[in-house]
N, C-alpha and C positions, 0 to 999 in steps of 0.2 A: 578616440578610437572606436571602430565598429566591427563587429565581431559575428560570423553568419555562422549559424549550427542549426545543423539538418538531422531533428533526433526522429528514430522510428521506435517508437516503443508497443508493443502487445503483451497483453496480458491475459489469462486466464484463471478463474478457479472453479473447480466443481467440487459443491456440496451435497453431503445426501443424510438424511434427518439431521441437519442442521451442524451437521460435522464436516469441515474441510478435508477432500478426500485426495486432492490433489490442486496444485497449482503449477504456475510457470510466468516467468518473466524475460522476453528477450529486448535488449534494449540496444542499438545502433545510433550510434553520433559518429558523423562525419561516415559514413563508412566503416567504421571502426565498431565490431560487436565488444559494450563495453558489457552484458550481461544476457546471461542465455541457464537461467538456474529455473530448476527442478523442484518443487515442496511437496511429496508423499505422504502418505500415512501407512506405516507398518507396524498393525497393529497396536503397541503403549503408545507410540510415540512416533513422530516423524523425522524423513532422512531430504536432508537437501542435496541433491547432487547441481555442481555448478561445472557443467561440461566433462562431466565421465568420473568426477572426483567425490563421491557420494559419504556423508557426513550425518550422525545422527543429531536430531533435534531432539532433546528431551521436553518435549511438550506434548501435553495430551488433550484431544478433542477442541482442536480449535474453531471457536463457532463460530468468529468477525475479524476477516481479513482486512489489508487496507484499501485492494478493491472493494471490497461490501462497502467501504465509506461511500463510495458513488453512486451505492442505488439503493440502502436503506440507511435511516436517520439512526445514529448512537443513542437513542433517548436514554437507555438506562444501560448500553454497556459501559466499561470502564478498562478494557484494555482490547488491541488491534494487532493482529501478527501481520508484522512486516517482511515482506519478500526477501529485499534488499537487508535488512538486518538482521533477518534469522531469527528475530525475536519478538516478543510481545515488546505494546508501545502502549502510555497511558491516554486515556483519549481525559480531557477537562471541558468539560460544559461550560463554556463561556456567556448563556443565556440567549433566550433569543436566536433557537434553533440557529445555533453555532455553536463550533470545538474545535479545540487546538489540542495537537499530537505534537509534542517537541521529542525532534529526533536526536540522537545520537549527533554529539559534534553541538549541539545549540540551534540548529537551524529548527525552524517552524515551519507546521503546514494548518492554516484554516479552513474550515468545511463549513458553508451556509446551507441550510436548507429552506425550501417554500415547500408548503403541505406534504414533509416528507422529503421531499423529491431536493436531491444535492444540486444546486443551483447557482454552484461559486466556491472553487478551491484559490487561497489566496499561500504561495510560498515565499517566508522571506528565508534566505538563506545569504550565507556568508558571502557570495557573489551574485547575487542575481535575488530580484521577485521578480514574480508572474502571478499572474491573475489568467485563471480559467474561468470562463462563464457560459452556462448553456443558455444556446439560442435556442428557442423552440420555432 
């Protein structure tokens, strides 16, 4: 069997001295909005609103999002707040500028990097891998 999905996903975060000040993820499969959530900072701690339903995050000063994996190297962080889970994630240095995040449920995400620069996110999850790789 062959299976076609049409996902549209954006994302943003904006930081400022090194504190996530806000985020957002909208994610679209098939047509279908399966994610349109909110990540604020008010002031101790932050509130996720997921489509008008606004919820506190007891986290404070988060300084490496799971976007940030795509455009600086974890060299010496050790944990990653995730959108989709509302939570910090542990990141493991697997050597050799790469690291694995194992999410929630067991599934895995790998991050390669060359001089820094993220250059290959590998997912095995419960139904599916994908291999992302930047072309330059």
């Amino acid at each position: 069997m062959v299976f076609i999905f049409n996902v549209l996903e954006q994302q943003t975060a904006t930081f400022w001295k090194g504190i996530l000040l806000q985020s957002h993820v909208f994610r679209k499969v098939n047509n279908n909005i399966k994610m349109n959530r909110y990540t604020y900072c008010s002031g101790n701690y932050y509130e996720v609103d997921d489509e008008g339903a606004a919820d506190p995050l007891m986290l404070n000063g988060i300084r490496y999002s799971q976007l940030s994996m795509y455009f600086i190297e974890p060299e010496s962080i050790k944990q990653v707040y995730s959108d989709n889970y509302r939570m910090m994630l542990d990141i493991e240095n697997t050597g050799n500028h790469s690291y694995k995040v194992k999410l929630p449920g067991g599934d895995i995400n790998y991050y390669y990097y060359t001089n820094g620069l993220c250059t290959k996110v590998k997912a095995e999850h419960s139904l599916f891998s994908v291999e992302f790789i930047l072309i330059q």
